[in-house]
C-alpha positions as CSV (number, residue, x, y, z in Angstrom):
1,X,21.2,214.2,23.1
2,X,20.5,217.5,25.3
3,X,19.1,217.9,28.5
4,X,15.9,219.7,27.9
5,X,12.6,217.9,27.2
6,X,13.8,216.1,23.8
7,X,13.8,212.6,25.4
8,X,10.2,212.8,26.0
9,X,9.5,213.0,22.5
10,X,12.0,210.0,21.6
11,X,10.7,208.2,25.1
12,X,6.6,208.8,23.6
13,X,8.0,207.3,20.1
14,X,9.9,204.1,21.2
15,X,6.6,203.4,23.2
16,X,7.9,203.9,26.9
17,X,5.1,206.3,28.0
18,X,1.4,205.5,29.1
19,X,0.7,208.8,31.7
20,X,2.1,211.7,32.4
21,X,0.5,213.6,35.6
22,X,1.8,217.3,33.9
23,X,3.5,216.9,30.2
24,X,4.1,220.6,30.3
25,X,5.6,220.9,33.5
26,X,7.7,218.2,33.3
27,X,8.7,219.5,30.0
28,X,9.1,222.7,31.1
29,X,11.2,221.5,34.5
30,X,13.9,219.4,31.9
31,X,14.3,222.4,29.8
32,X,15.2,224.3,32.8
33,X,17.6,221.6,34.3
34,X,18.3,218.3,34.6
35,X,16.1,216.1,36.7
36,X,16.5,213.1,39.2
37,X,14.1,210.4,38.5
38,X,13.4,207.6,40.4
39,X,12.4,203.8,39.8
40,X,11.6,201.7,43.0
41,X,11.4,198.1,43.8
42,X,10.4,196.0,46.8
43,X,13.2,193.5,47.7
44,X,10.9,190.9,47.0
45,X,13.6,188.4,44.8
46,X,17.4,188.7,44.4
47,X,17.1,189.9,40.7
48,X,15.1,192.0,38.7
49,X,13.7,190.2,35.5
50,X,12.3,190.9,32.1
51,X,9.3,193.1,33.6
52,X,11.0,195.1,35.1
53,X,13.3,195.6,32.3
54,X,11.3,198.6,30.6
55,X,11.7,200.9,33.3
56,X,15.5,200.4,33.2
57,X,15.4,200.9,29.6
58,X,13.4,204.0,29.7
59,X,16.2,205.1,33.1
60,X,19.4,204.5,30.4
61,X,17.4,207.1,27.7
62,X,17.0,209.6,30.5
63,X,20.3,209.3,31.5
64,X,21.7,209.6,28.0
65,X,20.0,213.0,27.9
66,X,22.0,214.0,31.1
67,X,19.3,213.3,33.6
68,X,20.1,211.2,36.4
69,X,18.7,208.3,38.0
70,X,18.0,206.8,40.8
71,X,17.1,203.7,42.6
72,X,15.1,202.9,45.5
73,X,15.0,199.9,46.9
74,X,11.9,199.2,49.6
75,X,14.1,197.4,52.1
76,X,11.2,198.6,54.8
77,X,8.0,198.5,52.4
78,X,9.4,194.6,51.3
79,X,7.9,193.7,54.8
80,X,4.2,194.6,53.7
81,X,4.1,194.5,50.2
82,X,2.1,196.7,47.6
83,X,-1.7,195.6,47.2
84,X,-1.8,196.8,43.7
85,X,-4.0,194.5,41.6
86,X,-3.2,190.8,43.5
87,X,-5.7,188.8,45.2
88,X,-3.6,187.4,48.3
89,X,-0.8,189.1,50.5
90,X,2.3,188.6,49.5
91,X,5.0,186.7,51.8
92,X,6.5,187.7,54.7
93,X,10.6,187.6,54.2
94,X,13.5,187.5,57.0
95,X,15.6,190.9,57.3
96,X,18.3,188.2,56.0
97,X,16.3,187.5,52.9
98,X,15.6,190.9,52.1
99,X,19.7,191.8,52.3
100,X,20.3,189.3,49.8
101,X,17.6,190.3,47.8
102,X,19.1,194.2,47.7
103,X,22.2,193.0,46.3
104,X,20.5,191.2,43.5
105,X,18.4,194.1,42.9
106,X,21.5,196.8,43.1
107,X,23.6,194.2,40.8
108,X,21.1,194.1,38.0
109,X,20.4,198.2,38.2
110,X,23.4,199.1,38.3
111,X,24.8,196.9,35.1
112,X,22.2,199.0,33.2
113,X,22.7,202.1,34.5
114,X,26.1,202.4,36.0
115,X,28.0,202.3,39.5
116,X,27.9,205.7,40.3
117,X,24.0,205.6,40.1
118,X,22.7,206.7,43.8
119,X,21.0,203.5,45.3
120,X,18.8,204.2,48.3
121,X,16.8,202.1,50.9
122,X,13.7,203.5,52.2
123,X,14.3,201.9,55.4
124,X,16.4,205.0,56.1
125,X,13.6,207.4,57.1
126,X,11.2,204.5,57.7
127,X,12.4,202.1,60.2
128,X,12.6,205.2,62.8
129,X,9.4,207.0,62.0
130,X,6.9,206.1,64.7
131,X,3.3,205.6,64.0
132,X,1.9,209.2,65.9
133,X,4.3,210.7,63.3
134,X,3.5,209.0,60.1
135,X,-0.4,209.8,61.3
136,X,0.8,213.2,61.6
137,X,2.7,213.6,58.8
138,X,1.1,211.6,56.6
139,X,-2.2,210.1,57.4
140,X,-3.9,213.4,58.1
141,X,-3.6,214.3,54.2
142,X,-5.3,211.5,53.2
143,X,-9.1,210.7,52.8
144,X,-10.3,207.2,53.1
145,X,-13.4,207.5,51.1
146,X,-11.1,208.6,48.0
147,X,-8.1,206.1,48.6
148,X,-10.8,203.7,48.2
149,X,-11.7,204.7,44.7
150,X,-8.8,203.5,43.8
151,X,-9.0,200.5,41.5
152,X,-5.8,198.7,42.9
153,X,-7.4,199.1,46.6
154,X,-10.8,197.9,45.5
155,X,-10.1,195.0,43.6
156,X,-8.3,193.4,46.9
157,X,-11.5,194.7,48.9
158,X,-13.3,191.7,47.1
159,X,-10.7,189.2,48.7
160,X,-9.2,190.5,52.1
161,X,-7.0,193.8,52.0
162,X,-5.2,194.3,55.7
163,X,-4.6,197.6,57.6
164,X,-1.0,197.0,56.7
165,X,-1.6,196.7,52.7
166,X,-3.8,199.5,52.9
167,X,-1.0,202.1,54.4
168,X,1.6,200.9,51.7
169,X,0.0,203.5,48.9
170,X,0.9,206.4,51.9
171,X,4.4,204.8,52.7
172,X,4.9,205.1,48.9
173,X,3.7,208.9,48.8
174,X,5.8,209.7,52.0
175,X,9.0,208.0,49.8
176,X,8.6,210.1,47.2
177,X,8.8,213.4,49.5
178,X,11.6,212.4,51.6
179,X,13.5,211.7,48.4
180,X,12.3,215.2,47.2
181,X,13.8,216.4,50.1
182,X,17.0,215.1,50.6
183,X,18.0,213.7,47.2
184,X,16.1,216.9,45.1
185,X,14.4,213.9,43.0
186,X,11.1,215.4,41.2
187,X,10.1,212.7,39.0
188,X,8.7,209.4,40.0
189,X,8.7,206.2,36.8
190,X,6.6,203.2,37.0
191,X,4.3,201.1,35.8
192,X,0.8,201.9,35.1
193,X,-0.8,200.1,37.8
194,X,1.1,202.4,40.1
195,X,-0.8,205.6,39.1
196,X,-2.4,206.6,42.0
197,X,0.5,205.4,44.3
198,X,2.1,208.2,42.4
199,X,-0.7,210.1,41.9
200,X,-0.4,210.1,46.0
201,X,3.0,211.2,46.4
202,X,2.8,214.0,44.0
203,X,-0.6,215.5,46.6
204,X,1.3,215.1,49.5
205,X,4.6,216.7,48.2
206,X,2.5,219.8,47.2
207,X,0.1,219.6,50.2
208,X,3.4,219.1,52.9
209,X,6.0,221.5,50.8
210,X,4.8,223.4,48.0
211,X,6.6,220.8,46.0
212,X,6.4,221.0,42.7
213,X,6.6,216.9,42.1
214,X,6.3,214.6,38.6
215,X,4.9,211.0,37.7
216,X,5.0,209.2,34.4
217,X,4.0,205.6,33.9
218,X,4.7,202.6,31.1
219,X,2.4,200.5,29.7
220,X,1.8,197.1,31.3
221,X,3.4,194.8,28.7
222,X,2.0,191.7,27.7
223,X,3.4,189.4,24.8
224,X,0.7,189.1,21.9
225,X,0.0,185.2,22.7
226,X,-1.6,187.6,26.2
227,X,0.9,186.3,28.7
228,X,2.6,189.0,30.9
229,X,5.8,190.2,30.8
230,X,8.8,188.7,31.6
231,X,7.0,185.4,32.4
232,X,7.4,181.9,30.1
233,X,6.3,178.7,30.5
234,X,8.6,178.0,33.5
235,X,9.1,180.8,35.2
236,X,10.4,184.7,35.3
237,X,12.9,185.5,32.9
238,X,15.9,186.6,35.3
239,X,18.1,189.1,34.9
240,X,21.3,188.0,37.2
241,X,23.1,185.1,35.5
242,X,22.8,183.0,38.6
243,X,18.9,182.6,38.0
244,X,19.0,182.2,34.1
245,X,22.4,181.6,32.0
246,X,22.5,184.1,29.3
247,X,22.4,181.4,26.8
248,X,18.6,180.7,28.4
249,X,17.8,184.8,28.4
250,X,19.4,185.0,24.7
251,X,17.0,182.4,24.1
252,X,14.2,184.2,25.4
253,X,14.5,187.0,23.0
254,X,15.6,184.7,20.0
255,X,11.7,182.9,20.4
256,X,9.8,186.0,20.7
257,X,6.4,185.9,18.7
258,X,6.4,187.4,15.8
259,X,3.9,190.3,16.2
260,X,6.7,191.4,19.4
261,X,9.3,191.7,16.9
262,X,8.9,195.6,16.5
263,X,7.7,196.4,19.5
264,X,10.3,195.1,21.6
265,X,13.3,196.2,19.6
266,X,12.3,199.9,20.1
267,X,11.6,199.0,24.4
268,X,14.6,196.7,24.6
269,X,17.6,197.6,22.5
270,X,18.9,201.6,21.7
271,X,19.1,200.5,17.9
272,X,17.3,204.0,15.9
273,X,14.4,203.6,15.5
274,X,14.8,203.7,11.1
275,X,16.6,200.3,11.8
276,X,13.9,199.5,14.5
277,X,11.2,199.9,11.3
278,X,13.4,198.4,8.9
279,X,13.6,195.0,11.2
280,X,10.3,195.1,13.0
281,X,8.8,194.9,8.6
282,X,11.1,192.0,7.6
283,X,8.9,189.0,6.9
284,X,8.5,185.1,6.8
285,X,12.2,183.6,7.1
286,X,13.5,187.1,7.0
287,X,12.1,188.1,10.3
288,X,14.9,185.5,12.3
289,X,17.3,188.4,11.9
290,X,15.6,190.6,13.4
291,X,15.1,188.1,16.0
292,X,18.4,187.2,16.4
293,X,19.2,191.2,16.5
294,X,16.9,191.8,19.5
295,X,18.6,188.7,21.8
296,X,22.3,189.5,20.6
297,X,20.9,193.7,21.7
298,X,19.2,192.5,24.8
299,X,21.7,190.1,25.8
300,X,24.8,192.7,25.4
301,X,23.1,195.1,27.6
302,X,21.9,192.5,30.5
303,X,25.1,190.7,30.0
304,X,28.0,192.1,28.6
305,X,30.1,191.1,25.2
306,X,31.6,188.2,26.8
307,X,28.4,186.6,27.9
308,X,26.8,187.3,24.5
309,X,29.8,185.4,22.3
310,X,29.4,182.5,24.7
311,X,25.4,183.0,24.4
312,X,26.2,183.0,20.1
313,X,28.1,179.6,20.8
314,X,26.0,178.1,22.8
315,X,23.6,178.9,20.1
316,X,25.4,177.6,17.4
317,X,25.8,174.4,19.3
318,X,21.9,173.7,19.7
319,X,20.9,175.2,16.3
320,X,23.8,175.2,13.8
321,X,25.9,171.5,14.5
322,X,28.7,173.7,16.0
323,X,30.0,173.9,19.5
324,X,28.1,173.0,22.3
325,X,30.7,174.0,25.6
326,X,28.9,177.2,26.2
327,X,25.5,175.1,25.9
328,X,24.0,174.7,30.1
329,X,25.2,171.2,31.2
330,X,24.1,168.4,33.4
331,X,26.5,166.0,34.2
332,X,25.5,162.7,34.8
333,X,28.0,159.9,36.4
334,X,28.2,156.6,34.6
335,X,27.3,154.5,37.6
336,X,23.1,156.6,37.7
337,X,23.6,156.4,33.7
338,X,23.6,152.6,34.0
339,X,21.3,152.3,37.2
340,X,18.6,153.9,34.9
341,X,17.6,157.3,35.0
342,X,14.6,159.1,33.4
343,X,14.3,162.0,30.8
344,X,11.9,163.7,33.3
345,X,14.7,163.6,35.8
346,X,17.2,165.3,33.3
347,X,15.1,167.5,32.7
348,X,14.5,169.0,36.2
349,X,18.0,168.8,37.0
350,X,18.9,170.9,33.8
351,X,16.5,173.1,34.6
352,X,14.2,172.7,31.6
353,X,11.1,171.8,33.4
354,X,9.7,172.6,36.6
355,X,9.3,169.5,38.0
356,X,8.7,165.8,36.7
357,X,4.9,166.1,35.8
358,X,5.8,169.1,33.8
359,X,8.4,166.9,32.1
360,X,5.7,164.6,31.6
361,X,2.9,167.0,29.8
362,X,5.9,168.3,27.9
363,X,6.8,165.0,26.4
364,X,3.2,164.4,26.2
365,X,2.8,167.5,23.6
366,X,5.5,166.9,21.8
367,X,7.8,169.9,23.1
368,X,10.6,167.4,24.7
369,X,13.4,166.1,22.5
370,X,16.3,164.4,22.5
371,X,19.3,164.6,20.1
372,X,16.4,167.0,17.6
373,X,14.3,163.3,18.3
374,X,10.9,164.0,19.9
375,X,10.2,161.9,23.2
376,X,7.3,161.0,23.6
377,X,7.4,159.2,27.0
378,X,9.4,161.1,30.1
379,X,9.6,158.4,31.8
380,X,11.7,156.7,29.0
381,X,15.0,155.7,30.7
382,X,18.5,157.5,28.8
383,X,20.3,154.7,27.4
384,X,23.4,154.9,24.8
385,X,26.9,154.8,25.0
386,X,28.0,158.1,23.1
387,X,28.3,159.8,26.6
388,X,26.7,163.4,25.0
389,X,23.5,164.3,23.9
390,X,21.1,167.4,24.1
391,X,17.7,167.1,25.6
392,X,15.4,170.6,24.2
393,X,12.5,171.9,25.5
394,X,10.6,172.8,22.5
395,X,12.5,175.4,20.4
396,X,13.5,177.7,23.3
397,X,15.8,176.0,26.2
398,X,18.7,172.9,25.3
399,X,20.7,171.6,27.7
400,X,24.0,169.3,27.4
401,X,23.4,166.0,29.2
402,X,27.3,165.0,29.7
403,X,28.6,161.6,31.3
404,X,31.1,161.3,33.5
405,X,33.0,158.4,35.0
């Protein structure tokens, strides 16, 4: 692929692009040269997951075309958090919490994009910028009576928005020039809620420096059952390995609805887009291989071959009678096994429920089985002597329950 403006055409078809604040010029600016674009996230969790996957995605397509990206990481905005669209404040975390949190966010970046992708911390111009100078610099370019037209500040005006929310849509602006400046990055991705954050950026670049600055957003994904993305029944679908196994995130992909099918294999896997169509028509029984395409795609590129044959075992194991050592384990020792202990307790401890009264309202609908047998009652006690067997959480998460002595 070139560097000129091609990739916007193939980024517009595969369904990564909601806004654009200037098509032309941004067309005109990757003709001319390549372009550093940026994708930022608060430190708020030490991984990325499945939401923020689409941005990556759309990052690996520009960088195939030659353009290089870049990742910011709000190791000082983390400390305030964004207002956009939530009802409450988010939590305050420890400067040790927010380190970790960096190198889970860095780790999962850079297995998309690369190593040598620059990684940088807005705390570097933030932490020393005093608040005389940020008014000075920033605040002065800014009118309240417009920044409160914006629907991600007025929705929290119905709840309580804090002078500290309220300045993160001007820290965000002021990132985008200081990276303008000392990293020449002119493009800003994210998601559509954060339109006028960008929108922001891209006035006070051209009001500050003449700077001729770029925003382009994605569409807020939601499955077609309506739930957002990157969210199941218990809990955000991780990235990093040591918050979900791969077999659980090949899993994820493997139980998409059907009506996804398409859609996500043109978001989340580089497949062209003729065998994209091809899949995404495939009907009734058919459409399982295009299922099992899109986790064995998704799971190669979050993962890595190695990862992705265990995942295919593991698989195997739960679905096909074959081996199960790749399969998420819980080992039990013989002396609780014969003390008495609960399916609702397995459960949690192999991580397929959340906690016992989920178990419970599992079992209750019929979505907790044991050995392919439903069980009905959580509180049931495990009994049997065959020292192996695998308790599922409806069609999408096994795990080995594995006695020991």
């Amino acid at each position: 692929m070139s560097t000129t403006s091609d990739v916007l055409d193939l980024l517009q078809e595969r369904g990564f692009i909601h806004q654009c604040t200037d098509v032309a010029g941004l067309r005109q600016s990757m003709a001319r040269a390549p372009v550093t674009a940026y994708l930022g996230f608060d430190a708020t969790a030490d991984s990325l997951h499945v939401g923020h996957l689409q941005g990556l995605m759309l990052m690996r397509w520009l960088q195939r075309a030659g353009h290089t990206p870049m990742l910011l990481i709000g190791g000082a905005t983390t400390r305030i958090g964004d207002p956009s669209f939530r009802d409450t404040s988010r939590p305050v975390l420890d400067e040790a919490s927010i380190a970790a949190n960096i190198d889970g966010i860095r780790s999962a970046f850079t297995r998309y994009l690369g190593l040598e992708v620059p990684v940088v911390d807005n705390a570097e111009w933030l932490d020393g910028l005093g608040y005389l100078d940020f008014l000075g610099k920033v605040g002065r370019h800014f009118s309240v009576n417009r920044m409160l037209t914006f629907d991600a500040i007025r929705s929290r005006l119905e709840h309580s928005l804090s002078f500290l929310e309220f300045g993160y849509t001007l820290l965000q602006a002021y990132d985008f020039t200081e990276l303008a400046r000392r990293h020449g990055c002119t493009l800003q991705i994210g998601g559509a809620d954060q339109w006028a954050n960008i929108i922001n950026g891209i006035d006070l670049g051209r009001r500050q420096s003449s700077l001729d600055l770029y925003g382009l957003t994605m569409p807020l994904l939601a499955t077609a059952d309506g739930k957002k993305m990157g969210k199941s029944a218990d809990g955000a679908v991780w990235l990093n390995a040591h918050r979900l196994a791969p077999y659980g995130f090949w899993q994820f992909w493997r139980n998409v609805d059907d009506r996804d099918v398409g859609r996500f294999l043109a978001l989340f896997t580089e497949l062209p887009m003729d065998e994209v169509r091809r899949l995404g028509a495939l009907q009734g029984a058919e459409l399982n291989e295009a299922k099992i395409v899109l986790a064995n795609q998704a799971t190669l590129l979050a993962h890595g071959p190695d990862a992705l044959e265990s995942a295919q075992r593991a698989a195997a194991g739960a679905f096909g009678g074959g081996e199960r050592a790749d399969m998420p384990t819980c080992v039990l020792d013989a002396a609780r096994l014969a003390a008495g202990v609960t399916l609702a307790e397995l459960a949690v401890e192999s991580g397929l429920a959340a906690s016992r009264g989920a178990a419970r309202r599992l079992a209750a609908g019929g979505g907790l089985r044991l050995d392919g047998v439903t069980a009905p009652d959580a509180d049931a006690v495990l009994a049997g002597e065959n020292g192996e067997w695998v308790l599922s959480a409806g069609r999408k998460q096994h795990a080995r329950i594995v006695v020991v002595s």
